[in-house]
N, C-alpha and C positions, 0 to 999 in steps of 0.2 A: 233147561227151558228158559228160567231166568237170565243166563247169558245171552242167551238171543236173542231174546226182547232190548237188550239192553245195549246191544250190537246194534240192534236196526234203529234203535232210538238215537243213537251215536250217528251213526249213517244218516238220519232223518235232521238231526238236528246241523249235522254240516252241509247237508243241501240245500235247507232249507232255513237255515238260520244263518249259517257263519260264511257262506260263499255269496249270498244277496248283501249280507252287510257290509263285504267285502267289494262290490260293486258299488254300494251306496256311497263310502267310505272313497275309490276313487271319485267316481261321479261328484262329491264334493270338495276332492283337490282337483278336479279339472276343472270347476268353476271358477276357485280361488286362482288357481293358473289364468284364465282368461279377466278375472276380474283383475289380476296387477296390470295384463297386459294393457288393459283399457288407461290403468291409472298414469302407465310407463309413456303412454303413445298418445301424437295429437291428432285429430281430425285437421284435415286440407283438401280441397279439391285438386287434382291433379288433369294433366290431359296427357292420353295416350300421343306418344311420338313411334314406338313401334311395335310391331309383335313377332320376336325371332322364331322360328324352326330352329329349336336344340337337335342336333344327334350326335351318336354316341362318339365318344374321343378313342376305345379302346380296338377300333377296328372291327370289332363284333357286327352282325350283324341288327339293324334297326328294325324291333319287330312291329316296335310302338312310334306314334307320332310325339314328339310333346312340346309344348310350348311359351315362351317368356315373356311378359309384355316390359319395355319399359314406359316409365312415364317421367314427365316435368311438370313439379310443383312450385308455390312459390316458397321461401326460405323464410326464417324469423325475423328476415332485414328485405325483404323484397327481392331477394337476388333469385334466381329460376336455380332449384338443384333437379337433380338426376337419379330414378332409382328402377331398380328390378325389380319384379314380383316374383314368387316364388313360382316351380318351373310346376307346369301343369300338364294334363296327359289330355286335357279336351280344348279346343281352339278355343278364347277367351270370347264373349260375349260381346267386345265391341269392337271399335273399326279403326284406326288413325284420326288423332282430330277430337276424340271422342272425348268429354270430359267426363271422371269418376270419383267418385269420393272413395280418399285416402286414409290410410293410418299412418304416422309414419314413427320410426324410434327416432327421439334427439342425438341420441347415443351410437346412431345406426344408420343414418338418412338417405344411404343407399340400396337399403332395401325398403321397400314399400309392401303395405298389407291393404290390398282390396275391400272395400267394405269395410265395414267393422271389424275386421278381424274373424277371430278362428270364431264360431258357431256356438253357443249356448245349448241346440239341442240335443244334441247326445250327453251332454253332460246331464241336464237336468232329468232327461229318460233316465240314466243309470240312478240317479240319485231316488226317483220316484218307484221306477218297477222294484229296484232293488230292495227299497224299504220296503215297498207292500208287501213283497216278498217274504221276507226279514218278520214281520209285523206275523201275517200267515203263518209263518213258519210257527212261532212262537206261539201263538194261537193253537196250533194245531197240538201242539209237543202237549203243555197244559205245564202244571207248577212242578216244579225242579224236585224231587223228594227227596 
């Protein structure tokens, strides 16, 4: 009887303790992931020049749409560069002509990152549900004996 209590308390405390921790725990290296990227990359307004229809190179057949926008910014010397955004599966939200604010890497300046960059809310969800979770969990289990 003791082993089963002891069993389910096992069971209880990895669903509820060590696999939320474990969300929290990424949810806080995917913050610190987007928080380098912010420190890595500068802000630029850029203006759309086009938005390509990718399809596929391997002959396959295309089940999906997807698509790339490029854009022209200006450079750390005034000079206009050139860059890609990363390839998307919904038609971009603007038009040719359109100007957007950029991210861009020093290091990279051919690819461009829309907006600010990747998203803050899924990271901060995991780090949030996961602790309360985590927090509950612990709560629930009661002190270690």
């Amino acid at each position: 009887m003791i082993e089963a209590q002891s069993g389910i308390k096992i069971a209880v405390v990895l669903a509820f303790v060590a696999l939320p921790a474990l969300i929290t725990l990424l949810g806080v290296a995917s913050l610190n992931k987007i928080a380098r990227f912010q420190r890595r990359t500068a802000r630029v307004t850029g203006t759309v020049t086009n938005i390509r229809l990718i399809r596929r190179q391997d002959g396959k057949p295309d089940e999906s749409l997807r698509y790339q926008t490029e854009f022209s910014y200006p450079g750390p010397t005034g000079e206009i560069l050139h860059g890609l955004s990363a390839i998307q599966t919904q038609m971009p939200k603007f038009s040719r002509g359109d100007t957007v604010p950029l991210r861009i890497d020093p290091a990279n300046p051919d690819r461009v990152y829309e907006g600010d960059g990747p998203s803050k809310t899924r990271a901060l969800a995991m780090v949030l549900i996961g602790g309360c979770i985590a927090v509950a969990g612990m709560l629930a289990i009661g002190p270690v004996q």
